[in-house]
N, C-alpha and C positions, 0 to 999 in steps of 0.2 A: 346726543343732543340734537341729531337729526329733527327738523321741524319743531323745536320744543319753543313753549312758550314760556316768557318769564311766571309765575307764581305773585310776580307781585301788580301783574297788568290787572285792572279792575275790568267788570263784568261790562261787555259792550253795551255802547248807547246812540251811537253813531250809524245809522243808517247806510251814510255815506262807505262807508269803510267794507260794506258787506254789500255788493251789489249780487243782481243776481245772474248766478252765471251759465248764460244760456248758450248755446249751441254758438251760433255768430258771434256771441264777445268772445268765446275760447278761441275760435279761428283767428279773431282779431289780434288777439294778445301773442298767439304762437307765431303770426305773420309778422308785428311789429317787433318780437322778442328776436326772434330771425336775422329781420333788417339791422336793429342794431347791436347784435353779435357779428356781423356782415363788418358793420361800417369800423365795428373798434377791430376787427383783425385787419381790416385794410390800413388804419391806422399805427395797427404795428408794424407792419410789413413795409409801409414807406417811412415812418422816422422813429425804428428799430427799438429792440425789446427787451432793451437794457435798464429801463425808467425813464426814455425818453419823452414816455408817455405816460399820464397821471390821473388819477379821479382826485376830485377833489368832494367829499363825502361829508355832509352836514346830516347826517343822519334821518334827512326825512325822507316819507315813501318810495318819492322817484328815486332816490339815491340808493336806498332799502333794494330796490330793486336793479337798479346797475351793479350793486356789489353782489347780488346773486350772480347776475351775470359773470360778470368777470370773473369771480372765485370758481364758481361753477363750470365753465368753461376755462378754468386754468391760464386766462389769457395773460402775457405777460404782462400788465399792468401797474405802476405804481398805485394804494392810493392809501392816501391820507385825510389829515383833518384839521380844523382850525377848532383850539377850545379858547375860548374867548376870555375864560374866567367869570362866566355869566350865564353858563347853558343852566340849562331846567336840570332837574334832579334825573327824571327820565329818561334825556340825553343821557347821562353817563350810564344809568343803566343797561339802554339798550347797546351803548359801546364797550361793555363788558359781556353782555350777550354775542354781539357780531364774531368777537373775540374766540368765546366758548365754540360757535355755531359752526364758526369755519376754519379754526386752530389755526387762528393768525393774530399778528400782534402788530395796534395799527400805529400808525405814524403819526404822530400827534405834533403841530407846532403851536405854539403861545404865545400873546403878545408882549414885546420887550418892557419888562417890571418897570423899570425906570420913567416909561413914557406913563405908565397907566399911572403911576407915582404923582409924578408932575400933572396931570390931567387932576387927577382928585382931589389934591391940597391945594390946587388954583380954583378949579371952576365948581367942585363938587361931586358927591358918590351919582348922584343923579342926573347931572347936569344935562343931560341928554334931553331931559324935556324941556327944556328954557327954549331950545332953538332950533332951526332946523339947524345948524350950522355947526351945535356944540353935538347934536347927535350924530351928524357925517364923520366930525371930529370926532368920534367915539368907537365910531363903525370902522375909520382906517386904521385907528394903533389897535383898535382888536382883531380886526379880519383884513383890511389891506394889506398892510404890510408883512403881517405873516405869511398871507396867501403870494406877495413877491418874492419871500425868504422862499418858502414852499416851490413858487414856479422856477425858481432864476436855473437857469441850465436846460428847462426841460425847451420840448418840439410840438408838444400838445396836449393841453388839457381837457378832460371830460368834464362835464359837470350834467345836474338832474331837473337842466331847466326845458319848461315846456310853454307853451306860445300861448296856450289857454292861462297862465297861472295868475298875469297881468297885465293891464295897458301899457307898460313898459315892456314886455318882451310880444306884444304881436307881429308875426310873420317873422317870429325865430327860423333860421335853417338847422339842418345838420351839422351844418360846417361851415366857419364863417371864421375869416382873421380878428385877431384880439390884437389890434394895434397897439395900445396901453403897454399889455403886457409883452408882447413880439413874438408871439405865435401861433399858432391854430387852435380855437377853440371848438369842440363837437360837441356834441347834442342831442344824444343818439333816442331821447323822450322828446325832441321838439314836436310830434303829431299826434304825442299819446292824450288819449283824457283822461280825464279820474278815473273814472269807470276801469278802464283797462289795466292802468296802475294799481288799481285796489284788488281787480282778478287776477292778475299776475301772481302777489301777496298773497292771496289766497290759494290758487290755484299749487303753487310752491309751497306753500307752509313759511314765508318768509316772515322773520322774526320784524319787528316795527315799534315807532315811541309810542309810548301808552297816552299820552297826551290828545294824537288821535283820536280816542274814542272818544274824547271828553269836548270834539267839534274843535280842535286845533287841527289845519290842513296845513299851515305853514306855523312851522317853528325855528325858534332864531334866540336870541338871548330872552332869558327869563322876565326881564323888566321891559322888554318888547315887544311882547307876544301874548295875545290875548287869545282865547276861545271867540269864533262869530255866530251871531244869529242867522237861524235857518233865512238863504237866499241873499247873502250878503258875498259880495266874492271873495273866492278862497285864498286873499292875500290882506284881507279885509283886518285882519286880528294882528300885522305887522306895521309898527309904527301910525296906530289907528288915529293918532292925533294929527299925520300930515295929510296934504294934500296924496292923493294915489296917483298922478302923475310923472310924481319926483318920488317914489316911495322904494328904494333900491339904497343897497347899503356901501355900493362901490366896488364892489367885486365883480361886475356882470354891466355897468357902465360902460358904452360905447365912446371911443375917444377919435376924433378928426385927424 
């Protein structure tokens, strides 16, 4: 299964996803792939290699390519997933590929039946677009709170977030306290651009959602997540009905 591609990914369309890869962006990619293979074993080396430390893996690019890493480099890393009960079709597929690609079995949490229960017979299967407030609501019993179920015990989380992706995360670090949650978040994409994320993938053969091709750069729940038009930014197609200011689903929220 080395390098294989799912059979059921449609014929690319996406520009964006195939850059081209010249001399300097390889450099660029083997120097950033470096640094943050650098920053997650320092990571386990000060708060230890027992699962104290964790990816937290939503199965888009950047992540696509932290899990190369980590798997790849055998580092000892937890990592897991949040399935919301709303992911796109493709999401599962490509999470039965990862599965195949690197003969491992990942870690799945869910959010508790009971709240999603109460949520839909009060306010609705949809409700999420009435407001900003029922879709927050929507965002924490499916991805908060699992993601605390998920964090509670660990020393540090990874995640596949990078400074270009929105006006909410500009001048991301590597490494920065997650006061919310009470412990260190890394970052180890915060300086990467598309460009280099899509040569990375390339350059590895790394398996990715087929959603992608189809001008999806960010993917999130199914009823969430649209395709954008060329030169719209690449967070553009997430919660397209809110202001992009406030347009974060609570997992990556800075707390005082």
């Amino acid at each position: 299964m080395n390098g294989a591609v799912s059979m059921l990914r449609p014929p690319a369309t996406n520009p964006a996803t195939r850059p081209e890869l010249t001399d300097a962006l390889r450099a660029s990619v083997a120097a950033k792939s470096a640094a943050a293979v650098e920053l997650l074993r320092a990571a386990v080396t000060e708060f230890g290699s027992n699962g104290e430390v964790t990816f937290a893996n939503s199965f888009g690019a950047e992540d696509m390519v932290l899990t190369d890493l980590i798997l790849g480099e055998k580092l000892p890393i937890e990592i897991f997933s949040l399935d919301t009960g709303r992911l796109p079709a493709e999401t599962y597929t490509l999470m039965g590929e990862v599965e195949q690609r690197y003969g491992t079995r990942l870690k799945v949490f869910f959010p508790k039946s009971d709240a999603v229960e109460t949520y839909v017979r009060t306010h609705g299967i949809n409700a999420f677009y009435e407001s900003v407030d029922m879709r927050k609501a929507c965002c924490h019993m499916r991805k908060v709170e699992p993601l605390q179920r998920a964090l509670s015990g660990k020393k540090a989380w990874v995640t596949g977030l990078r400074a270009a992706q929105s006006t909410t995360r500009t001048g991301l670090p590597t490494r920065e306290l997650d006061a919310g949650n009470g412990l260190v978040k890394l970052n180890p994409l915060s300086d990467w651009s598309e460009a280099e994320v899509w040569a990375y993938i390339r350059i590895h053969e790394v398996p990715y959602n087929a959603l992608h091709e189809q001008f999806y750069p960010s993917i999130g729940c199914a009823p969430c997540t649209r395709a954008i038009a060329v030169g719209e930014d690449v967070r553009a197609g997430r919660w397209w009905w809110e202001d992009p200011a406030s347009k974060e689903c609570g997992l990556h929220v800075k707390k005082d």
